[in-house]
PDB file with SEQRES, HELIX, SHEET and CRYST1 records, atoms N, CA, C and O in Angstrom:
SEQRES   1 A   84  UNK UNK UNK UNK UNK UNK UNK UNK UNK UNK UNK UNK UNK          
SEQRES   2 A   84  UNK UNK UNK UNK UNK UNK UNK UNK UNK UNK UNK UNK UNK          
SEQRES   3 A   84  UNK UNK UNK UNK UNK UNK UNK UNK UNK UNK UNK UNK UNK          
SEQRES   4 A   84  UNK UNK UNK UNK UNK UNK UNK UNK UNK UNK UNK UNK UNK          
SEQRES   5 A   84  UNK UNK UNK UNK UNK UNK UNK UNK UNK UNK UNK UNK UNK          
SEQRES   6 A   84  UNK UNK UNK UNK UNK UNK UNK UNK UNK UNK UNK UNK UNK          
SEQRES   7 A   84  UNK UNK UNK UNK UNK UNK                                      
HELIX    1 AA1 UNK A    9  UNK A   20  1                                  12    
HELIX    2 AA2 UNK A   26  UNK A   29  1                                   4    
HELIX    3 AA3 UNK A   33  UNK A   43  1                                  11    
HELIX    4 AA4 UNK A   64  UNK A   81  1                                  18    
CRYST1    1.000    1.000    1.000  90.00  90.00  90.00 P 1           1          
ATOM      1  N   UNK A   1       0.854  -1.176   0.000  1.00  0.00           N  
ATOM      2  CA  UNK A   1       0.000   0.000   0.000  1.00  0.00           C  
ATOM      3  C   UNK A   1       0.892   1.229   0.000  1.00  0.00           C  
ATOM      4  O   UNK A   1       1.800   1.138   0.826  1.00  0.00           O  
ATOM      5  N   UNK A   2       0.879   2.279  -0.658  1.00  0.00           N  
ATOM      6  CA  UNK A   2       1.195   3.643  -1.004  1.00  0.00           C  
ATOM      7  C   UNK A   2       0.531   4.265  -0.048  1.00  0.00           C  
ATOM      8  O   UNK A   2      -0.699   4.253  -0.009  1.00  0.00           O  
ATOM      9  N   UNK A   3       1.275   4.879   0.827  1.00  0.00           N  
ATOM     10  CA  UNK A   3       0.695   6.569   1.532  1.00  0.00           C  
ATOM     11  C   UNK A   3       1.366   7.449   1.702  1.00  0.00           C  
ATOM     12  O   UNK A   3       2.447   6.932   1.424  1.00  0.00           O  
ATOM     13  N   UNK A   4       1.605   8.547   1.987  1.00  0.00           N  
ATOM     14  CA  UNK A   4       2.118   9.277   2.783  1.00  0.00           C  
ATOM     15  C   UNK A   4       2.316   9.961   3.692  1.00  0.00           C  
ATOM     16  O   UNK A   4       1.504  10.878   3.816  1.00  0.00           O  
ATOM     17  N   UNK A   5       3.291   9.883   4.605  1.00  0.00           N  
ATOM     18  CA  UNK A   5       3.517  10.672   5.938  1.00  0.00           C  
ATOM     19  C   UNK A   5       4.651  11.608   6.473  1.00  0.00           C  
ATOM     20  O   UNK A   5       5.722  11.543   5.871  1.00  0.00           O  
ATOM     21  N   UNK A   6       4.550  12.451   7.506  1.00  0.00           N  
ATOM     22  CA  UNK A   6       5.606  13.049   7.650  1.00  0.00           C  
ATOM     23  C   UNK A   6       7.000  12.331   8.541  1.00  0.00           C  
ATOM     24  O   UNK A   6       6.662  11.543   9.425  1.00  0.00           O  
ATOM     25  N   UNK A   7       8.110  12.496   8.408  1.00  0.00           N  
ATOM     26  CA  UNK A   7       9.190  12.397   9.471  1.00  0.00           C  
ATOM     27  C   UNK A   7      10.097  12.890   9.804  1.00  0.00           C  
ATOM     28  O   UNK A   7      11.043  13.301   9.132  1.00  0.00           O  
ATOM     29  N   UNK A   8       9.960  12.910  10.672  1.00  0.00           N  
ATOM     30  CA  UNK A   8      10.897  13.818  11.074  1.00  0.00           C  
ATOM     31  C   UNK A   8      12.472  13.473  10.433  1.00  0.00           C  
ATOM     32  O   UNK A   8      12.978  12.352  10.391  1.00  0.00           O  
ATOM     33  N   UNK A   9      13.140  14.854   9.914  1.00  0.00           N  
ATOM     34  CA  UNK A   9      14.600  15.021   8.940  1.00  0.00           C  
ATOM     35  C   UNK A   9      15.606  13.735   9.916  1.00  0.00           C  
ATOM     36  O   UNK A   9      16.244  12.750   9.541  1.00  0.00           O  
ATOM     37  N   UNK A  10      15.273  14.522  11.709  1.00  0.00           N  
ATOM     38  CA  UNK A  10      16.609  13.768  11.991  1.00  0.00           C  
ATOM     39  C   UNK A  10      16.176  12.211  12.068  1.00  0.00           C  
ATOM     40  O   UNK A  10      17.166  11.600  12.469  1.00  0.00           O  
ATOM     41  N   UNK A  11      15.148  11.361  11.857  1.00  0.00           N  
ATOM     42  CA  UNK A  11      14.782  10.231  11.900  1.00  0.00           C  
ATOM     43  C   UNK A  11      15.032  10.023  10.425  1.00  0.00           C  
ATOM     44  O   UNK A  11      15.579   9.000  10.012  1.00  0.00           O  
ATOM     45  N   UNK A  12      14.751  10.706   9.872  1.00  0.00           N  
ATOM     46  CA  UNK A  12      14.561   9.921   8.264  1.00  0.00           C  
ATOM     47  C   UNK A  12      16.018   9.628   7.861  1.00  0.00           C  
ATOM     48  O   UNK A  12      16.230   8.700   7.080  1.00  0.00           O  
ATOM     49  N   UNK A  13      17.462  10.672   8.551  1.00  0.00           N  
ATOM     50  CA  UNK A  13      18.446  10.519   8.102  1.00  0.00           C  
ATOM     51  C   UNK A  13      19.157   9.316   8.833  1.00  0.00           C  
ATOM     52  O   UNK A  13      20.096   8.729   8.295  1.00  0.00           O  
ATOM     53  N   UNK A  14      18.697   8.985  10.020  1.00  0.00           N  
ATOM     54  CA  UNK A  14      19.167   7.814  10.861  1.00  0.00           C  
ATOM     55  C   UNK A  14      18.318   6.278   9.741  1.00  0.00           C  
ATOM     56  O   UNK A  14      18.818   5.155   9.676  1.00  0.00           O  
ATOM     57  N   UNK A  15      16.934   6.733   8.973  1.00  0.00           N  
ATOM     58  CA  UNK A  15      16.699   5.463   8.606  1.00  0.00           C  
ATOM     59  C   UNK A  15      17.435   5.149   7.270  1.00  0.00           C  
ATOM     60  O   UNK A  15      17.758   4.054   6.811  1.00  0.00           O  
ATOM     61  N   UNK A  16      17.650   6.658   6.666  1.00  0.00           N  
ATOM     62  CA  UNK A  16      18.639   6.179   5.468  1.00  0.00           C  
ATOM     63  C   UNK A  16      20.025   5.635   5.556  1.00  0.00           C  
ATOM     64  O   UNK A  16      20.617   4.843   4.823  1.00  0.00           O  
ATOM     65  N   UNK A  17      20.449   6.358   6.807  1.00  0.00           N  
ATOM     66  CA  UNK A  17      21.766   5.122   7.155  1.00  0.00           C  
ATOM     67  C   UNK A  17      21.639   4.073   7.061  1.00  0.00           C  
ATOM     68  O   UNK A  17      22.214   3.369   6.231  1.00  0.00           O  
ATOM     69  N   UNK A  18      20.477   3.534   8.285  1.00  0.00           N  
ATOM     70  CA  UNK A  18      20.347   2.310   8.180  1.00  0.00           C  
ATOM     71  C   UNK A  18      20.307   1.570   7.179  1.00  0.00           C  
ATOM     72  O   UNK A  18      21.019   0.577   7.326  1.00  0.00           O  
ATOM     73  N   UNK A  19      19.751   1.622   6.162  1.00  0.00           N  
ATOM     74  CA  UNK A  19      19.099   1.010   4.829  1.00  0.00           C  
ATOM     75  C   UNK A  19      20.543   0.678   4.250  1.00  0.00           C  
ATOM     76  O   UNK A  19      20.869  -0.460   3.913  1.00  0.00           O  
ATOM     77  N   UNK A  20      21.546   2.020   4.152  1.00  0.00           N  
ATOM     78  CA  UNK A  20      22.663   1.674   3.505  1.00  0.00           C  
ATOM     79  C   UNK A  20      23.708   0.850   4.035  1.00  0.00           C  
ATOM     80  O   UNK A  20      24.413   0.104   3.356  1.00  0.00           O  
ATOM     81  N   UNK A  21      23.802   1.058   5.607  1.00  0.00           N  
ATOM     82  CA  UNK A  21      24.667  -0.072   6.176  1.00  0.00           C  
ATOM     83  C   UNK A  21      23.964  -1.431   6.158  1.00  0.00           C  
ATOM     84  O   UNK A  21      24.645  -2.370   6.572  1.00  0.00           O  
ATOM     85  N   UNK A  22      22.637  -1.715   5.723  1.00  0.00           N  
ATOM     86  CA  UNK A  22      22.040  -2.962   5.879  1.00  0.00           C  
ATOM     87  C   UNK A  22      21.633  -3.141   4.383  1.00  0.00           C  
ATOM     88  O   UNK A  22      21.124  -4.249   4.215  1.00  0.00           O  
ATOM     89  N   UNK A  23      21.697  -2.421   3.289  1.00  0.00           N  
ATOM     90  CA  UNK A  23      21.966  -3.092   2.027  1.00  0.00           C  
ATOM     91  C   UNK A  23      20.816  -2.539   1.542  1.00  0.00           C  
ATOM     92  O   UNK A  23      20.798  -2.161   0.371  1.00  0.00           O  
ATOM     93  N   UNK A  24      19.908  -2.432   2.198  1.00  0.00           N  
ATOM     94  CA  UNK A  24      18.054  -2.728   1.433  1.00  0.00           C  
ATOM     95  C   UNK A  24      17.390  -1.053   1.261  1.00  0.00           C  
ATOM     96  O   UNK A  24      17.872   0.074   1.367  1.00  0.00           O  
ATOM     97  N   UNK A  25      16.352  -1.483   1.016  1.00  0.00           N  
ATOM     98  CA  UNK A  25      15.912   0.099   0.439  1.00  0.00           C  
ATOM     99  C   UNK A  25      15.147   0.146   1.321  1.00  0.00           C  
ATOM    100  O   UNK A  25      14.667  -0.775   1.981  1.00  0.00           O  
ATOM    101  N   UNK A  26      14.886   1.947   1.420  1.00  0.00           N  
ATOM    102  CA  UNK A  26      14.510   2.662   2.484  1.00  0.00           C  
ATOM    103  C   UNK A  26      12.882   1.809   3.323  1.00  0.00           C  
ATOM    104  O   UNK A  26      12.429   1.495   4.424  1.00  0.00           O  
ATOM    105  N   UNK A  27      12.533   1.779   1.756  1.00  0.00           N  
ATOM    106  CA  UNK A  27      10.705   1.281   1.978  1.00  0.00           C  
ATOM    107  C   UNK A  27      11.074  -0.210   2.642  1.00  0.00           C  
ATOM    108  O   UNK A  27      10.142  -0.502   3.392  1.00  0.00           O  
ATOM    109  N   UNK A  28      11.808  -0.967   2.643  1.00  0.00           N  
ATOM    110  CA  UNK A  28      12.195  -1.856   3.423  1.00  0.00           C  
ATOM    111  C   UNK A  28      12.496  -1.956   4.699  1.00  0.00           C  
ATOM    112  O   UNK A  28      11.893  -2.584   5.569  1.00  0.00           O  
ATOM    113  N   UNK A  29      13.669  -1.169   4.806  1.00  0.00           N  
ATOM    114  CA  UNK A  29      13.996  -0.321   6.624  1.00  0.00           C  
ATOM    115  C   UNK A  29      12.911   0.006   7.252  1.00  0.00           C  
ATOM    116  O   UNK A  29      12.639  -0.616   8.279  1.00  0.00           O  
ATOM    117  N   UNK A  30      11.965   1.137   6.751  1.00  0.00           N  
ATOM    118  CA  UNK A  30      10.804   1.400   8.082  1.00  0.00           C  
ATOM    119  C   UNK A  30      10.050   0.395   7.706  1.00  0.00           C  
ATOM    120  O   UNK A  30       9.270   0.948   8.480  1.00  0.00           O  
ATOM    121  N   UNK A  31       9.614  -0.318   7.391  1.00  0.00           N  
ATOM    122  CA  UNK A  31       8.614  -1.807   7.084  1.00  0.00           C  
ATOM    123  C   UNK A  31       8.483  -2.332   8.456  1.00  0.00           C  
ATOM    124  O   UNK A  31       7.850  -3.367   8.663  1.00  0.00           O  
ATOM    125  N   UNK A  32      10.782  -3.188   7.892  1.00  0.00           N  
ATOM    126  CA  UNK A  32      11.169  -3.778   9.055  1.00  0.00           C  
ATOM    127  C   UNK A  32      11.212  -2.933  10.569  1.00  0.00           C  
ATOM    128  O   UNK A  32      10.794  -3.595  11.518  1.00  0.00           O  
ATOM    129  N   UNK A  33      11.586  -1.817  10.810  1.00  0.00           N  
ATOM    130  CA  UNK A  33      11.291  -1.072  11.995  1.00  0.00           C  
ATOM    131  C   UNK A  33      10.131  -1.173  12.463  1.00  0.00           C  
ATOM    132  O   UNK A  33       9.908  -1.507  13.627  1.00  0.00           O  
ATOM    133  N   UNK A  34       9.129  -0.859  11.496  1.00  0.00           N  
ATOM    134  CA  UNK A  34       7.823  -0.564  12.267  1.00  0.00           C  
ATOM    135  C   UNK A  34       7.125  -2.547  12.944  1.00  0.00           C  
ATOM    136  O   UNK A  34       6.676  -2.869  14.043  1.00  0.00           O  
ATOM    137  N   UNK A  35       7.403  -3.555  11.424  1.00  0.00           N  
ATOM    138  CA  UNK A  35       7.100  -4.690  12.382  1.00  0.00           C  
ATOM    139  C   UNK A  35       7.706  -4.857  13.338  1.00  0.00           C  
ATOM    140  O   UNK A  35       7.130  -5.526  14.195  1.00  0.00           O  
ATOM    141  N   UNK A  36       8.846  -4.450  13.603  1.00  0.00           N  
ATOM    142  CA  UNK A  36       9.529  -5.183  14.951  1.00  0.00           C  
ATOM    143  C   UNK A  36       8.946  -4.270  16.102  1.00  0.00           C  
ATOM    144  O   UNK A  36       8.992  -4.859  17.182  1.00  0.00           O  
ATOM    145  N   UNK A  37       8.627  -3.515  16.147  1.00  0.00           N  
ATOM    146  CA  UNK A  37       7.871  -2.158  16.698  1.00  0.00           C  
ATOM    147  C   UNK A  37       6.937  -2.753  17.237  1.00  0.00           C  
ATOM    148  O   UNK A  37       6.753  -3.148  18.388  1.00  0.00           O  
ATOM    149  N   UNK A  38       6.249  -2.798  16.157  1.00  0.00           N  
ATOM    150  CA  UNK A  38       4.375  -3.753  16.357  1.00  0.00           C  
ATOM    151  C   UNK A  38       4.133  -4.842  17.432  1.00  0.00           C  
ATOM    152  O   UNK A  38       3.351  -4.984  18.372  1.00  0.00           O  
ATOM    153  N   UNK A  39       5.235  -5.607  16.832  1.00  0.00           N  
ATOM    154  CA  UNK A  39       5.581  -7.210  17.825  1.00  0.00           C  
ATOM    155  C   UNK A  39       6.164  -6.935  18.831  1.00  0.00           C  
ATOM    156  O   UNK A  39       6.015  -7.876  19.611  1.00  0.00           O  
ATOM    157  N   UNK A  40       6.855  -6.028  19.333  1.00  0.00           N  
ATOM    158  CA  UNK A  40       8.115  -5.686  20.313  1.00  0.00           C  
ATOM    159  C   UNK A  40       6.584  -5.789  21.572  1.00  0.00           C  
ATOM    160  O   UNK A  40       6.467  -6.490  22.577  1.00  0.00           O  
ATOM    161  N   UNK A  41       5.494  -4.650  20.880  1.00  0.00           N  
ATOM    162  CA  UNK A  41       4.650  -4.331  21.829  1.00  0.00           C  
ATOM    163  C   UNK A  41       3.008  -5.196  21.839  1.00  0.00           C  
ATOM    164  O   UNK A  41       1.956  -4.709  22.253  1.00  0.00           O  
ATOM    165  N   UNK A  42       3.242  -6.847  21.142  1.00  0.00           N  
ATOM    166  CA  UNK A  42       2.171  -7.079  21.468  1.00  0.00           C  
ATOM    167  C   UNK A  42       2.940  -8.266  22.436  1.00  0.00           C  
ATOM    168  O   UNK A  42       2.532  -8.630  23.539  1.00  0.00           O  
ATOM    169  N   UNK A  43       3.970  -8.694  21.843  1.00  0.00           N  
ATOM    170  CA  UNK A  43       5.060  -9.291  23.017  1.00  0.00           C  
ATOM    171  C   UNK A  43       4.902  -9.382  24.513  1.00  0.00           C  
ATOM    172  O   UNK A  43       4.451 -10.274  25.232  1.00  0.00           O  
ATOM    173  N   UNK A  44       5.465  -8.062  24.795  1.00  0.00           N  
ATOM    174  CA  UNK A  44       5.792  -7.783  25.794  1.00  0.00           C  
ATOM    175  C   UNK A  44       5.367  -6.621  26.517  1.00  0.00           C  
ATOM    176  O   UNK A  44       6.113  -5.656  26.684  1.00  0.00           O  
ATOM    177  N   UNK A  45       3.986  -6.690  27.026  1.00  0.00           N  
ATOM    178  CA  UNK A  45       3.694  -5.365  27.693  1.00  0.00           C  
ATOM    179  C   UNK A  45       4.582  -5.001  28.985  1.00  0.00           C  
ATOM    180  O   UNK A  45       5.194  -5.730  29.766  1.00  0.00           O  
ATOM    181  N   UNK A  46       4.463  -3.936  28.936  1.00  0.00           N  
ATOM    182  CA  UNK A  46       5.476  -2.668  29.873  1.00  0.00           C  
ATOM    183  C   UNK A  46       4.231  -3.127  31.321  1.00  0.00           C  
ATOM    184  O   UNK A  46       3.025  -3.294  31.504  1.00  0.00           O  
ATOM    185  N   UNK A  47       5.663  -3.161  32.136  1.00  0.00           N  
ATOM    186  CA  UNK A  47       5.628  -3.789  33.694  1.00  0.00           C  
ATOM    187  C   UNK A  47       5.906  -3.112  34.488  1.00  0.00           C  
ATOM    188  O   UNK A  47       7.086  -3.400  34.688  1.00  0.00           O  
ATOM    189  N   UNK A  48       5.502  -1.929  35.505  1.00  0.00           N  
ATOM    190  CA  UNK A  48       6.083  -1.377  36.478  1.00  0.00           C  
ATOM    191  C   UNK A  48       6.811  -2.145  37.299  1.00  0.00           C  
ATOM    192  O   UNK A  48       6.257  -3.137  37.771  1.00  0.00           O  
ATOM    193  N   UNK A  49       8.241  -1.851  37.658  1.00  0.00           N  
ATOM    194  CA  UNK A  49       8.535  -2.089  38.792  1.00  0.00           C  
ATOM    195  C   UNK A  49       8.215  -1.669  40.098  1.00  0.00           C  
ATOM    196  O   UNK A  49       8.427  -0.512  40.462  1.00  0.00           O  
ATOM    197  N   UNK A  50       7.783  -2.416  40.735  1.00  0.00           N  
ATOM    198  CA  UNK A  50       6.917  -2.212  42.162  1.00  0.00           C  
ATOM    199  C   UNK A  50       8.121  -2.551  43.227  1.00  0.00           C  
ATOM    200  O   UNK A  50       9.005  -3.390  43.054  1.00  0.00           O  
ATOM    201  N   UNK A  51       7.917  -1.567  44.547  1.00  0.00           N  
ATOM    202  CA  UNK A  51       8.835  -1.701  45.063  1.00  0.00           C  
ATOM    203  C   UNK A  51       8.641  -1.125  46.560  1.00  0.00           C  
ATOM    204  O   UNK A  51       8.351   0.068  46.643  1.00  0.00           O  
ATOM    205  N   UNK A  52       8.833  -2.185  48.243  1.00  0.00           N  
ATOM    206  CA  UNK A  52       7.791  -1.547  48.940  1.00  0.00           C  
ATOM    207  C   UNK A  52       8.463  -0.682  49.796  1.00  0.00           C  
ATOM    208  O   UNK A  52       9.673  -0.899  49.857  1.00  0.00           O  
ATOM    209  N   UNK A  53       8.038   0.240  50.481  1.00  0.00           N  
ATOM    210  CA  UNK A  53       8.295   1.404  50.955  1.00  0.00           C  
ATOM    211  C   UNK A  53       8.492   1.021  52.545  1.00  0.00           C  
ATOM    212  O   UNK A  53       8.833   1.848  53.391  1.00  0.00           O  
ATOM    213  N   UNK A  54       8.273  -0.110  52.763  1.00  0.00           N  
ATOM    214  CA  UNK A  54       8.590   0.147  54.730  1.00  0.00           C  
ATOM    215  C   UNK A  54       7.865   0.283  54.888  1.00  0.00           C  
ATOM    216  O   UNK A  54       8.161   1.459  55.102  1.00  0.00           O  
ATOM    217  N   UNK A  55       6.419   0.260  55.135  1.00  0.00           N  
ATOM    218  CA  UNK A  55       5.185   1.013  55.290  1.00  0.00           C  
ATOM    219  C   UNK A  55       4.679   0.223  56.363  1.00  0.00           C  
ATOM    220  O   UNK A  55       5.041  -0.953  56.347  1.00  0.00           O  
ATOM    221  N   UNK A  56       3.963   0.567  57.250  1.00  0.00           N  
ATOM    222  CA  UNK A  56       3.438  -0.200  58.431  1.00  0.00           C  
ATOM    223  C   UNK A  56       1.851  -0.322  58.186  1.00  0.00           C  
ATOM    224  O   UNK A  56       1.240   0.678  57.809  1.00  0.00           O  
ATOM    225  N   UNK A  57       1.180  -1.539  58.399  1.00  0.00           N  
ATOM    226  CA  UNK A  57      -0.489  -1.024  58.077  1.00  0.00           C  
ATOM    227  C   UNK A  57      -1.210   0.023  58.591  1.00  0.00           C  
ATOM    228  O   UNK A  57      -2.296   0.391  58.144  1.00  0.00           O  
ATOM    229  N   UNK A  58      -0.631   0.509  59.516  1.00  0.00           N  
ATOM    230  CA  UNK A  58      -1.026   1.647  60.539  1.00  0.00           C  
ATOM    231  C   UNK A  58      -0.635   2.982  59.512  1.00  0.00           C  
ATOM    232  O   UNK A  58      -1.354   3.981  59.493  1.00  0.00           O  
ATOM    233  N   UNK A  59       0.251   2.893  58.905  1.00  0.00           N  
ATOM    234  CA  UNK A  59       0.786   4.476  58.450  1.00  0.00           C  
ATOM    235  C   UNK A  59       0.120   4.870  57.092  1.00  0.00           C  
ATOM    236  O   UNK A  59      -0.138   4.033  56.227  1.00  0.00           O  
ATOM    237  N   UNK A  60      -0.110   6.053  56.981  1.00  0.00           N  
ATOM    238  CA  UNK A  60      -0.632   6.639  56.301  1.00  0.00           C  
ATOM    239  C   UNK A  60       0.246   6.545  54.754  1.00  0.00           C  
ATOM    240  O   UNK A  60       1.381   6.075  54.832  1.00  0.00           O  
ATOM    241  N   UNK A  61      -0.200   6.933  53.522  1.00  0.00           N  
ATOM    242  CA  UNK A  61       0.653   7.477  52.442  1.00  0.00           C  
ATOM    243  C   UNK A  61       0.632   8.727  51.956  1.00  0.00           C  
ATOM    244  O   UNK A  61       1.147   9.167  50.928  1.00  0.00           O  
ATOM    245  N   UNK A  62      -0.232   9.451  53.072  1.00  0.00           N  
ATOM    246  CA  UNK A  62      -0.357  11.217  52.989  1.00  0.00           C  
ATOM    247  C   UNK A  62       1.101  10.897  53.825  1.00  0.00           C  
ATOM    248  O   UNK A  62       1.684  11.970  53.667  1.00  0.00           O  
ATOM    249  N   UNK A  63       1.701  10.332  54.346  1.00  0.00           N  
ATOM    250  CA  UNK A  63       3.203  10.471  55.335  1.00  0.00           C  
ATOM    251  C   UNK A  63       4.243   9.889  54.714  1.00  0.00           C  
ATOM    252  O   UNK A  63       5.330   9.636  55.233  1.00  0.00           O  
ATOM    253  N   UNK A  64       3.846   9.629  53.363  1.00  0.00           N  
ATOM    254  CA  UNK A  64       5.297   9.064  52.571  1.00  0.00           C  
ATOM    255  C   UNK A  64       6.580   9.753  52.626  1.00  0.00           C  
ATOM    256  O   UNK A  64       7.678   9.306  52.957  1.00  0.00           O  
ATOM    257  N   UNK A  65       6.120  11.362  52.098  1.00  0.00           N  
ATOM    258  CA  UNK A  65       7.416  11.988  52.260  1.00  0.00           C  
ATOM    259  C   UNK A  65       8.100  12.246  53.001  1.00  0.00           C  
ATOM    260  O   UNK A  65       9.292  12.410  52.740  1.00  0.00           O  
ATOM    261  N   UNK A  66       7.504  12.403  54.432  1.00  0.00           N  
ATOM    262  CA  UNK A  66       8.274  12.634  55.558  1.00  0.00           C  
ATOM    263  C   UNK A  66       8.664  11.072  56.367  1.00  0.00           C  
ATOM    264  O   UNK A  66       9.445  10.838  57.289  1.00  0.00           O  
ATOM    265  N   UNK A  67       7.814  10.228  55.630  1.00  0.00           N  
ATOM    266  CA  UNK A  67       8.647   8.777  55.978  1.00  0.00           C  
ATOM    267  C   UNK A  67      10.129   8.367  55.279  1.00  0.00           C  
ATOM    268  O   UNK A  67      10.975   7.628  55.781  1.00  0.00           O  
ATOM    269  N   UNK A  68      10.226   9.300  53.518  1.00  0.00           N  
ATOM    270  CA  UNK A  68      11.204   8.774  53.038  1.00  0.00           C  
ATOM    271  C   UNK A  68      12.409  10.132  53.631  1.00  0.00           C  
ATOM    272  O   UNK A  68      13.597   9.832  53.507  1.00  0.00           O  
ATOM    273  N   UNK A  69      12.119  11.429  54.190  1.00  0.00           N  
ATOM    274  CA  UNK A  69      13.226  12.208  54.870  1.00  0.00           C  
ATOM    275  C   UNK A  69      13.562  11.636  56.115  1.00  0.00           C  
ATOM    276  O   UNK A  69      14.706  11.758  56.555  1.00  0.00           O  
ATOM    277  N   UNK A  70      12.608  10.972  56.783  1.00  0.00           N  
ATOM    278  CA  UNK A  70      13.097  10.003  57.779  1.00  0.00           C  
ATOM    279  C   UNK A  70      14.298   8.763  57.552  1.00  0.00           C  
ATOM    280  O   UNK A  70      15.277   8.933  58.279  1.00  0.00           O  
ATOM    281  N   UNK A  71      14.349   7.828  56.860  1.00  0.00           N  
ATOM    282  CA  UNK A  71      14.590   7.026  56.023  1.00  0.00           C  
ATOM    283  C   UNK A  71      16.420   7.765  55.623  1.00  0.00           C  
ATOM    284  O   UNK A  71      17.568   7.493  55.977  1.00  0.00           O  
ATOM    285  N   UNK A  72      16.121   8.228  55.208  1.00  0.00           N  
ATOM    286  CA  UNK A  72      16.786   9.342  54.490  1.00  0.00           C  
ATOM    287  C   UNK A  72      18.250   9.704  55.383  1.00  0.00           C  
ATOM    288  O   UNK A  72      19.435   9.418  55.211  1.00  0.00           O  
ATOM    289  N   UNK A  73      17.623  10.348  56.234  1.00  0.00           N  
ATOM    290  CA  UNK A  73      18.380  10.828  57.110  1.00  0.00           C  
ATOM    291  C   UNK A  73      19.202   9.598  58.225  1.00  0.00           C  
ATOM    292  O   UNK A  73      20.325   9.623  58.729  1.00  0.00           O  
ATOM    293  N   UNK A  74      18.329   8.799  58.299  1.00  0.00           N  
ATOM    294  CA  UNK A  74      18.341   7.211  59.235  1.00  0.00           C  
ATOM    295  C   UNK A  74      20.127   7.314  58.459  1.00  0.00           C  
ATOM    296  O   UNK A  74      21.222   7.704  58.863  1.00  0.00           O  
ATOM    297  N   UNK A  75      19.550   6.674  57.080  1.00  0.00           N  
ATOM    298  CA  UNK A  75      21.067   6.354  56.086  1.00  0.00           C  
ATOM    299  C   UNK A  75      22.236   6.716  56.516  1.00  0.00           C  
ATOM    300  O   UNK A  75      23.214   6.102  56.941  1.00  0.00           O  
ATOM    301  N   UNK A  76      21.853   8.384  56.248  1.00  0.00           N  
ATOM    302  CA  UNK A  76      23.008   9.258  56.068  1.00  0.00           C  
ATOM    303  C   UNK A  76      23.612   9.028  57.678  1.00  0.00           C  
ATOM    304  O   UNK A  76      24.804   8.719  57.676  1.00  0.00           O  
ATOM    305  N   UNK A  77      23.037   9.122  58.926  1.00  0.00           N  
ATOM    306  CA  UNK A  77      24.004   8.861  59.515  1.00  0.00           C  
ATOM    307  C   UNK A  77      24.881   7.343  59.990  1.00  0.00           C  
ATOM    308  O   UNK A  77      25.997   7.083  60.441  1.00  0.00           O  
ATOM    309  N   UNK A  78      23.719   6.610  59.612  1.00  0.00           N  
ATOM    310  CA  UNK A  78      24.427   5.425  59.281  1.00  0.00           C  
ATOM    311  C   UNK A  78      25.562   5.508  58.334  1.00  0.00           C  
ATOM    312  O   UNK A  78      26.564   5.081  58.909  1.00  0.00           O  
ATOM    313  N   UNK A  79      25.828   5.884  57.107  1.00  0.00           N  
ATOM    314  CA  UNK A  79      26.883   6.102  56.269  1.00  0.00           C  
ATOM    315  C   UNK A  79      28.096   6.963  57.396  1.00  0.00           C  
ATOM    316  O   UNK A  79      29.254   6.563  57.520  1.00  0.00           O  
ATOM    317  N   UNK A  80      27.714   7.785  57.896  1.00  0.00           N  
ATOM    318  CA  UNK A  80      28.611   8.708  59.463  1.00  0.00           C  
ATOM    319  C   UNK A  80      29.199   7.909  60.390  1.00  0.00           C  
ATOM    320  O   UNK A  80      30.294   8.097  60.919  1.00  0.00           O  
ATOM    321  N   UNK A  81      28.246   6.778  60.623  1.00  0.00           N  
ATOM    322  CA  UNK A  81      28.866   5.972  61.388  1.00  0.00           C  
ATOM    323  C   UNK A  81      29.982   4.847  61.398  1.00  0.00           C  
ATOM    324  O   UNK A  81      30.753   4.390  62.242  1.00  0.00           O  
ATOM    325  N   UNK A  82      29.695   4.605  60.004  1.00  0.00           N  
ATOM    326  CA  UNK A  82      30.608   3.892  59.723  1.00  0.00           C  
ATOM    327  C   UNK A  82      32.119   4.122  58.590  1.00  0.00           C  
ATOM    328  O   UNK A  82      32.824   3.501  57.794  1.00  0.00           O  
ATOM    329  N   UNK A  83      31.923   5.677  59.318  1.00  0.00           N  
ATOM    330  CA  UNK A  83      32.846   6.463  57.902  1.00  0.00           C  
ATOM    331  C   UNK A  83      32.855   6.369  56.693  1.00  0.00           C  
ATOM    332  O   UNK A  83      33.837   6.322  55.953  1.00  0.00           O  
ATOM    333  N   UNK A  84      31.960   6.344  56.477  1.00  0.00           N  
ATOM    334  CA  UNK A  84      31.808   6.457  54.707  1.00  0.00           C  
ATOM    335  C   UNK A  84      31.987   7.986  54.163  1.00  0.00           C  
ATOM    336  O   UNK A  84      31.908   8.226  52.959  1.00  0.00           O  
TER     337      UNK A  84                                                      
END                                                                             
């Protein structure tokens, strides 16, 4: 199928590299980009890393921030203490 679209200069000049260090023509390069694109993301959906905070069932998460300057500070003199 024939269409047309815009791209951006500094992308289009990174795909004409490509094409020439990989032999094939341009309409080939974004083809292959865009399938691997396509598949990359029916693959493998995007996963937050989750990660837990110390949190007590009792404590609030309106008190995160002043739990993580707590935290925080705990470290730093731990790092003091042991001369770091």
């Amino acid at each position: 199928m024939r269409t047309t679209i815009d791209i951006d200069d500094d992308l289009m000049r990174i795909l004409k590299e490509q094409a020439l260090e990989e032999g094939t023509s341009l309409t080939d390069t974004i083809n292959t980009c865009l399938q691997r694109q396509l598949k990359q993301g029916k693959e493998k959906p995007f996963v937050q890393a989750v990660y837990p905070m110390g949190l007590y069932p009792a404590q609030s998460l309106v008190k995160a921030l002043d739990l993580a300057a707590e935290l925080e500070t705990e470290y730093a003199v731990h790092k003091m203490e042991i001369g770091k």
